[in-house]
Steps between C-alpha positions, in 0.01 A plus 500: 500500500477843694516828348858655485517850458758624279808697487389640141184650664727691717755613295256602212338715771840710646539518114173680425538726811883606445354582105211679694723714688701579235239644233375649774823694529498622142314806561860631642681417208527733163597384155407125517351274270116538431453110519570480862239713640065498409393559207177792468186369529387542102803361435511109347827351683646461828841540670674291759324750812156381344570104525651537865145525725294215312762275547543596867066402485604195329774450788240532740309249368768259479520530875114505592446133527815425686401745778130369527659161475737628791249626765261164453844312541521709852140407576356820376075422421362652185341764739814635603692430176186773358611710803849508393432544149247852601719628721816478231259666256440792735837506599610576134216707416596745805825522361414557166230782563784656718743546230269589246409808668861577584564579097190712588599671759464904503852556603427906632164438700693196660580605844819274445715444229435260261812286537459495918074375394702248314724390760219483764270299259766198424601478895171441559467247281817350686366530773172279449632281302810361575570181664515511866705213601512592869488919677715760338765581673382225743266738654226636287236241401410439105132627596599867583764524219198397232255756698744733474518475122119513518497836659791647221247403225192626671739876564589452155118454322406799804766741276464413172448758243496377148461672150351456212259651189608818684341459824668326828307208659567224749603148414376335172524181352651639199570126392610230756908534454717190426400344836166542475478376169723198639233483773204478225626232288658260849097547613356333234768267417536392893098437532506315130824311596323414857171323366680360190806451594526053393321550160735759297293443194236722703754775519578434152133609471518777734794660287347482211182669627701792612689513141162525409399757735847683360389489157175597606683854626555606120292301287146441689384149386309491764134721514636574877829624681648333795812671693638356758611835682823481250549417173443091427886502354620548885304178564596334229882554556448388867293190386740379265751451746269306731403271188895433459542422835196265523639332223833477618359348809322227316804406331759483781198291707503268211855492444531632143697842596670421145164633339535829645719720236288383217200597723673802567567571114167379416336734696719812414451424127122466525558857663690662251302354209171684667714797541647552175201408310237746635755756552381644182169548638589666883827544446780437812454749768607515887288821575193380315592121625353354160443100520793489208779646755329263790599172329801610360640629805365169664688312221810648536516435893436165422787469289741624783295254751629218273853629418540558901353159579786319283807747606367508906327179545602218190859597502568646857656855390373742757790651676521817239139602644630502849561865447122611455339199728381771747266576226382181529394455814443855624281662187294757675808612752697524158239689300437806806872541566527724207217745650768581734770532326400761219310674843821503690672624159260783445505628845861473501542694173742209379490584107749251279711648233338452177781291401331216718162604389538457104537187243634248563710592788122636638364137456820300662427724809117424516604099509742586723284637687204243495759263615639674791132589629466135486841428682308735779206308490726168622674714728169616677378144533799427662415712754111359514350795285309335233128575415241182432122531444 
């Protein structure tokens, strides 16, 4: 029986990234409750913005092996499938360097404003990486739009002026930014995924070495330190969603789909037992990505997997997502259109009154707004604007 991708995959996916855009929002709001944004770094806890990004990485392990599965469906060789998967790393990495040093930037040695830098960056991002379907505006072939965008990022590195320990410098990898960090974990856990793709009990082995790894972070069992670039816990939360999916494979191959909630649960309790019992030890931290917030933030994603997989899939209830299903399908398009929109607001000098800024009135207009930025998103597909890497 073939692999059949599901609708819960999806869904759970424009879920994560509407949530993303939203906590994302909160720094405009005032007066809101403490539990929906990060918690400090010394501090033992987390709140809703700190479980958002490793359950995107678990999200974009869910997808890994149905995209490698994809292109060797197409004909794709391993050679070019490793292509692919290098070229989406860069990609990502690019992206994520970029934005970085834009919350770096040394706003009065920059020849032009902030906000404009902004602007400039995310077009060119459009411009390489959207989907070409045929010339835009029937005249101007896909090969000079993406040079183009080149040429904005090379002006852009040319005029950077950062700041920092109270000296200006040019562009740092300060840390790799949410894409980059995406890019990271979808290396490893494309490669693993790749060469062990038909035996998930190797994965099973894989994840566990990177727990390990994790633990090794804060703890040192080990009389040497390995680090993969990032920390392990980015890997992990990637490679846990390629283990599911594996899994989940195996079953619907083998017809026993009906296994795959108490898989599901299974999982996310072993998760949340690790979690919560050697939480006394590193405690549950985002910043500090200690292995105890790892698995429990893995564990709670796979809880939603399984609750969306019996709403979406076992009982056929999908039509209230249709209003975030742009989010779905068009993740990185979704994620950048914000870049413009507080750039066009600050240039603009658009301010809203504080009565839309604060409480609970603050936080109905941040999911307000995550939705309509979505609702954009599906509009500018519509009109073949939609980034892939």
């Amino acid at each position: 029986m073939p692999a059949i991708r599901l609708k819960s995959i999806d869904i759970l996916r424009a879920l994560t990234m509407m949530l993303m855009i939203f906590v994302n929002d909160l720094w405009t709001l005032t007066d809101i409750p403490e539990w929906l944004g990060h918690k400090a770094a010394d501090v033992d806890g987390m709140g809703l913005a700190d479980v958002v990004f490793p359950a995107f990485l678990f999200i974009v392990g869910l997808s890994i092996p149905h995209a490698i599965r994809a292109r060797f469906k197409k004909g794709d060789s391993k050679a070019v499938v490793i292509r692919h998967i290098i070229e989406r790393t860069l990609a990502l990495l690019i992206m994520g360097v970029f934005m970085v040093n834009l919350e770096n930037i040394d706003r009065e040695n920059l020849i032009i404003s902030k906000s404009v830098y902004q602007i400039l960056m995310t077009l060119a991002f459009f411009f390489i990486w959207n989907i070409y379907r045929e010339k835009v505006f029937g005249k101007i072939p896909p090969w000079m739009m993406k040079g183009l965008g080149w040429m904005i990022l090379l002006f852009l590195a040319i005029i950077y002026v950062g700041t920092g320990d109270g000296e200006t410098h040019w562009m740092r990898v300060h840390w790799w930014g949410i894409l980059g960090l995406i890019g990271w974990g979808y290396l490893l856990s494309a490669l693993v995924y790749l060469f062990l793709g038909k035996r998930p009990w190797w994965i099973a082995v894989v994840l566990f070495v990177l727990f390990l790894l994790n633990i090794n972070e804060f703890s040192t069992p080990f009389t040497f330190s390995i680090k993969l670039v990032v920390s392990a816990s980015n890997y992990a939360s990637v490679m846990c969603g390629v283990l599911v999916t594996s899994l989940l494979i195996k079953l619907q191959e083998k017809g026993k789909m009906n296994y795959l909630v108490p898989m599901l649960l299974g999982f996310a309790l072993l998760l949340l037992l690790f979690g919560f019992l050697t939480r006394p030890e590193w405690g549950i931290s985002k910043i500090q990505a200690t292995p105890s917030w790892t698995a429990i933030c893995a564990g709670i994603t796979a809880i939603g997997f399984a609750v969306l997989y019996l709403v979406s899939d076992k009982l056929g209830i999908t039509k209230w997502a249709d209003v975030i299903k742009p989010a779905g399908y068009s993740t990185l398009t979704c994620y950048l259109i914000p870049y413009y929109v507080y750039a066009l607001m600050t240039i603009s000098g658009l301010v809203l009154p504080a009565t839309l800024t604060t409480g609970g009135v603050g936080i109905i207009k941040s999911l307000i707004f995550s939705i309509l930025i979505i609702q954009l998103t599906g509009l500018l597909g519509k009109i073949k604007i939609r980034l892939k890497i």
